[in-house]
C-alpha positions as CSV (number, residue, x, y, z in Angstrom):
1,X,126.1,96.1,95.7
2,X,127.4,99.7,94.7
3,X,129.6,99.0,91.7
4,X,133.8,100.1,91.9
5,X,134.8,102.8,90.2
6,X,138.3,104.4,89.8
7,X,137.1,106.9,87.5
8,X,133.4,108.4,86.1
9,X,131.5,105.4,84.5
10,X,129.3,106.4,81.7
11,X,126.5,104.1,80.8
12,X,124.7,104.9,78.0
13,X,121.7,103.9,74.8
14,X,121.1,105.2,71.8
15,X,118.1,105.2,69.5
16,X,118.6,105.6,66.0
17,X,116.9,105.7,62.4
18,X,118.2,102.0,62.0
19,X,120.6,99.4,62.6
20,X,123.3,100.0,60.0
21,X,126.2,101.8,61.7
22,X,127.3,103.5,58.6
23,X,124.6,104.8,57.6
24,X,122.0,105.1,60.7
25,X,121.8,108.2,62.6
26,X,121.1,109.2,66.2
27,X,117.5,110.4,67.7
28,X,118.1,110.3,70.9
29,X,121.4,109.5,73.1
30,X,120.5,108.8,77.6
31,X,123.9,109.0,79.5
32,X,124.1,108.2,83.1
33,X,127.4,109.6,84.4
34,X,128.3,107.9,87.7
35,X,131.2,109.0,89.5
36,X,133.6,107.0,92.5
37,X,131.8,108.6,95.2
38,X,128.6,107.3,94.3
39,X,127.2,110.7,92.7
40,X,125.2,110.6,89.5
41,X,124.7,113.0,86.6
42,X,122.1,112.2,83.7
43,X,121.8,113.7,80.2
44,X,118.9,112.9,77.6
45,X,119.0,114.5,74.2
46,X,116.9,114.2,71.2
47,X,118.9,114.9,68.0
48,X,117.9,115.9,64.5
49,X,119.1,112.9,62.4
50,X,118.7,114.9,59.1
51,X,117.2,112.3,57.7
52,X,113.6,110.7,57.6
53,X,113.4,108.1,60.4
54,X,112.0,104.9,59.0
55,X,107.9,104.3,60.5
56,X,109.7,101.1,61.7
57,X,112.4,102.4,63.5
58,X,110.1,105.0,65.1
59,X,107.4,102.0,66.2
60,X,110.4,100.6,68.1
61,X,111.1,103.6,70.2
62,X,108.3,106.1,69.7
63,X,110.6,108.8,68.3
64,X,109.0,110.5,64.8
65,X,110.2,113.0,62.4
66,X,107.7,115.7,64.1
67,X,109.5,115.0,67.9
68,X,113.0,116.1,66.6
69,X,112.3,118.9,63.9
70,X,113.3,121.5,66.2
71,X,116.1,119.7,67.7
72,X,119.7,120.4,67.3
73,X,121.6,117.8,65.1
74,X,124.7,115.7,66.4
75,X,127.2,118.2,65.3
76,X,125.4,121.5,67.7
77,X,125.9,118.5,70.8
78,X,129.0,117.5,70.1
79,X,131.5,119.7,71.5
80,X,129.1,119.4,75.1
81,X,128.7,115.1,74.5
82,X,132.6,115.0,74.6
83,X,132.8,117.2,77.7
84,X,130.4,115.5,79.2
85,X,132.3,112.0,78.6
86,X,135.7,113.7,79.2
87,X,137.7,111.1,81.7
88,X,135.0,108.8,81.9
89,X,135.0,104.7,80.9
90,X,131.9,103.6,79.0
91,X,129.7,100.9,80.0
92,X,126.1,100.4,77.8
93,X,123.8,97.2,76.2
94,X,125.5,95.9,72.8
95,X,128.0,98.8,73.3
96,X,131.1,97.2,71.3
97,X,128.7,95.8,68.5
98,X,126.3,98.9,68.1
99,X,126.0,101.7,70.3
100,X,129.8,102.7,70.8
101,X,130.8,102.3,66.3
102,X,127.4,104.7,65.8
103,X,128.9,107.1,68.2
104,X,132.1,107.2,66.6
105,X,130.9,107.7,63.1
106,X,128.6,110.8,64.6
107,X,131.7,112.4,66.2
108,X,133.8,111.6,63.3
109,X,131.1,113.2,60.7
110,X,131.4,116.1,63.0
111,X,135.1,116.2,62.8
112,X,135.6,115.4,66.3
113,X,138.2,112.7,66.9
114,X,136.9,110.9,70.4
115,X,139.6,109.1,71.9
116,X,138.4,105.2,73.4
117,X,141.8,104.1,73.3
118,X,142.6,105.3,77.1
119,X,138.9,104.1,78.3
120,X,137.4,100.8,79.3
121,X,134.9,99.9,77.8
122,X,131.8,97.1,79.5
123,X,129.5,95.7,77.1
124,X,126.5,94.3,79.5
125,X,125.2,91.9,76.8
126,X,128.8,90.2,76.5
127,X,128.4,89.4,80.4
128,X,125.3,88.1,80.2
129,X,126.1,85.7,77.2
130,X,129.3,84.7,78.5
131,X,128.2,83.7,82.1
132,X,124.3,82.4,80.7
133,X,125.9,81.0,77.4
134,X,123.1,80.9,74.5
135,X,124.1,76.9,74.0
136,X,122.7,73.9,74.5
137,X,125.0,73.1,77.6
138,X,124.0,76.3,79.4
139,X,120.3,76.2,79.0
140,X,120.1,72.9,80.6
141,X,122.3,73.9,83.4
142,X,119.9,77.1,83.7
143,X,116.8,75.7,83.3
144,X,117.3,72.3,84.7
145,X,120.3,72.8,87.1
146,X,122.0,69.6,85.4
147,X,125.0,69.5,83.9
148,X,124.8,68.1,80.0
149,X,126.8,64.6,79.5
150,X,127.7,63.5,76.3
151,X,127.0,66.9,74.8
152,X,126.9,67.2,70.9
153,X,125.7,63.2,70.4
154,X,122.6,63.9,68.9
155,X,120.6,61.4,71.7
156,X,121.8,63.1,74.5
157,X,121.0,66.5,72.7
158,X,117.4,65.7,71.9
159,X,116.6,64.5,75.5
160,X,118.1,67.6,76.8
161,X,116.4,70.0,74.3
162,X,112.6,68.1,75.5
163,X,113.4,68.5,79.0
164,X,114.3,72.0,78.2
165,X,111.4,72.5,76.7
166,X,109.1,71.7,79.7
167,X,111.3,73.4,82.1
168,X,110.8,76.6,79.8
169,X,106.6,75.5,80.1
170,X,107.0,75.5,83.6
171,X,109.2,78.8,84.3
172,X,107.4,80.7,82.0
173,X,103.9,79.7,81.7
174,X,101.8,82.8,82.7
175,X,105.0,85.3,82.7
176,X,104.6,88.9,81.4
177,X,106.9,89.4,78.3
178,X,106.9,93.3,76.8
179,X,107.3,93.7,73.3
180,X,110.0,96.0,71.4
181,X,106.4,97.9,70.7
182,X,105.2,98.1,74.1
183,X,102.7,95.5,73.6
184,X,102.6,93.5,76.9
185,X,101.7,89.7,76.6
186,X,101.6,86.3,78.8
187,X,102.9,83.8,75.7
188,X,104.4,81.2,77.0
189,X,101.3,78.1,77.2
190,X,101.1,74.9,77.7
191,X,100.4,74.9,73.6
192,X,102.7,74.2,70.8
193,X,100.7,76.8,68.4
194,X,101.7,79.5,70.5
195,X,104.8,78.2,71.0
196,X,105.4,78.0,67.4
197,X,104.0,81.6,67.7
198,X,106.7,83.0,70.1
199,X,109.8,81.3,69.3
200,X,109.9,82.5,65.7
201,X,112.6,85.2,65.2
202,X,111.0,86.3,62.2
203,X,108.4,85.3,60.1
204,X,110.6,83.6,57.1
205,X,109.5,83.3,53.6
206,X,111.8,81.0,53.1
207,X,113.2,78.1,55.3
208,X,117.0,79.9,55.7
209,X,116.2,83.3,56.6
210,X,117.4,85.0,54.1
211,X,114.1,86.4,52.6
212,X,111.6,87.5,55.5
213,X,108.0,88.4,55.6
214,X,107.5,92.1,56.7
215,X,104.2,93.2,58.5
216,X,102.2,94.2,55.7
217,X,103.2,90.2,54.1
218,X,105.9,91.1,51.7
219,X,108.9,89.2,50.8
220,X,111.9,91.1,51.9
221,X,115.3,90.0,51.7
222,X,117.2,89.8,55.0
223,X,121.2,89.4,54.0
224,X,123.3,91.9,52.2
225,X,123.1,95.3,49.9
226,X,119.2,95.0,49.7
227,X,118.3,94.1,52.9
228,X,115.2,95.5,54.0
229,X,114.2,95.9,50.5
230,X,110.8,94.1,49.2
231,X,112.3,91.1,46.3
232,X,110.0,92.5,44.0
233,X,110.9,96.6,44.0
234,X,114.7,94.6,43.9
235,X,113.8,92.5,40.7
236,X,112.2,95.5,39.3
237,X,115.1,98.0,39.6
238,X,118.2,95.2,39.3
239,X,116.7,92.1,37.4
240,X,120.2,90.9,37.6
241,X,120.5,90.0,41.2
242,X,117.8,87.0,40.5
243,X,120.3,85.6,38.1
244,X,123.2,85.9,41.2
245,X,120.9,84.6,43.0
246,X,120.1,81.6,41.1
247,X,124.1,81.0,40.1
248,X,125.1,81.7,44.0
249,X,125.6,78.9,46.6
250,X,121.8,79.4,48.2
251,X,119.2,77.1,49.1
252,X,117.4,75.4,47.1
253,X,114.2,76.7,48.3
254,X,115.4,80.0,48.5
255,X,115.7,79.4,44.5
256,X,112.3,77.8,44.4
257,X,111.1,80.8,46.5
258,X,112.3,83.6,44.5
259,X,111.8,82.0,41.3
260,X,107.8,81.8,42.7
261,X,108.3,85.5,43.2
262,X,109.7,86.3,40.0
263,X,107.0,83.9,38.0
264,X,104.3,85.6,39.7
265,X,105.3,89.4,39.0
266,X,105.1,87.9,35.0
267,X,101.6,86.8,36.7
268,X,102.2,83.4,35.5
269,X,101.2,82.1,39.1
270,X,103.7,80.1,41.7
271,X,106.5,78.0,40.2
272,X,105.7,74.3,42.1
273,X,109.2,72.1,41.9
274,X,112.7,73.1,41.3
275,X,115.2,71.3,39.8
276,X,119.0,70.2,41.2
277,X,120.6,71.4,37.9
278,X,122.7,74.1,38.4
279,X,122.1,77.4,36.6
C-alpha cells in the first residue's frame, strides 16, 4: 500500500553515545525523505559527538571513536539537517520518547530553534503497542486468537499465561531472532532453561531490577543518578548513598544485596539474613 502524504514525510534513526537525552550525543542520524508523489530522497551522516562513545554503545551499532574522528560535529550539519527537514512531518521508531527530544537538544546546543509545533509527528512503536497491546489480554488474542474472559482473576490469568506459553513454543520454536549485536540465534526450545535464558531482560543482581549484572559480572545499579555505574566505584566515591539506600523504601533484598556488596569490599565475605528493622 503506498502510504498518503499531503506533505514530505521524513522518517528517520539515530545512533548515539547512549540513552540519556540530556546528555547523549549523535553518531550517526539516516533520513528518508518521502514526498506526495511517491519520490524519495535519503541522507546518512556520521557526526562527531565530541565526546568518547561508550565500548557499549558502540557494540550496539558498530560506530567507534576512530569512524567519526574526521567527521563534522552536529553544529557543521545543522543549518543543512533543518533544510533538509524544511516542510516535512516526521515519522521514526520510539520517535516521541527518544529520537525526536535528542534532536531537539542537538539543534538547540547549536542555537537552532527547530520548530515541531506545525508538524505531525508518527511514532511507529506507539502503533504497534497500541493495536498488539503488551497485556495479558492482547497476547492471548495474538497468540491464541481467543478472547480472555474474566481477565485480572488470577485463575483465569494463569490458564491464559500457560496456554500462552505453548503457543509462543509452537510459533517460535526454531525462528531466527538477531541480536542488538548482530549475533543471530534460533532460542526459542521446547526447554525451560533456555527459556529462562531468553526471557530475561537483564541479568538482575537483585530480584527488582534495580541493581543489574553487566557483562564482565559486576553489580551495576539500574535506577537513577548512578545508573550504569558499578555499586562498588559508587560506595567508594559516595559512601553515603548506601545509607539512602538502606533508609529508602527498597526491597528488602535489594538491602540484603547491597549490604553483601558493601560487607565484602571490607572483605568480611557475604552478609546471609537481613533483618525487617528499619534503619
Amino acid at each position: 500500500m503506498k502510504i498518503s502524504l499531503k506533505k514530505p514525510l521524513a522518517v528517520f534513526d539515530l545512533e548515539t553515545t547512549g540513552l540519556n537525552i540530556t546528555n547523549d550525543r549523535i553518531v550517526e542520524i539516516s533520513i528518508l525523505k518521502v514526498h506526495p508523489n511517491g519520490n524519495k530522497e535519503s541522507k546518512l551522516l556520521r557526526i562527531n559527538p565530541g565526546i568518547p562513545i561508550p565500548d557499549a554503545s558502540s557494540q550496539i551499532h558498530g560506530i567507534y571513536d576512530k569512524d567519526v574522528q574526521d567527521s563534522p560535529g552536529f553544529k557543521e550539519v545543522a543549518k543543512d539537517l533543518v533544510r533538509f527537514l524544511s516542510g516535512c512531518d516526521l515519522a521514526g521508531y520510539n520517535a516521541l520518547r527518544f529520537d525526536i527530544p535528542v534532536l531537539m537538544e542537538e539543534f538547540l546546543r547549536a542555537d537552532i530553534d527547530f520548530d515541531i509545533k506545525n508538524r505531525h509527528i508518527v511514532d511507529v512503536q506507539n502503533i504497534f503497542m497500541k493495536m498488539e497491546p503488551r497485556t495479558l489480554k492482547g497476547a492471548y488474542r495474538f497468540f491464541c486468537q481467543k478472547d480472555l474472559i474474566d481477565a485480572h482473576s488470577a485463575e483465569a490469568d494463569t490458564l491464559a499465561t500457560f496456554e500462552i506459553l505453548e503457543a509462543q513454543i509452537e510459533k517460535y520454536e526454531g525462528v531466527e531472532y538477531e541480536e542488538k549485536s548482530g549475533n543471530i540465534s534460533t532460542p526459542i526450545v521446547n526447554d525451560i532453561k533456555a527459556l529462562h535464558e531468553f526471557s530475561k531482560h537483564h541479568e538482575f543482581a537483585d530480584l527488582a531490577g534495580q541493581i543489574i549484572f553487566d557483562s564482565e559480572g559486576n553489580e551495576v545499579f539500574h535506577f537513577g543518578k548512578y545508573k550504569g555505574r558499578t555499586v562498588e566505584d559508587v560506595f567508594t566515591t559516595d559512601p553515603s548513598y548506601y545509607d539512602w539506600m538502606m533508609k529508602g523504601e527498597f526491597p528488602l533484598y535489594t538491602k540484603k544485596l547491597i549490604t553483601s556488596i558493601k560487607l565484602r569490599m571490607k572483605g568480611l565475605g557475604n552478609v546471609t539474613m537481613l533483618s525487617n528493622k528499619k534503619r
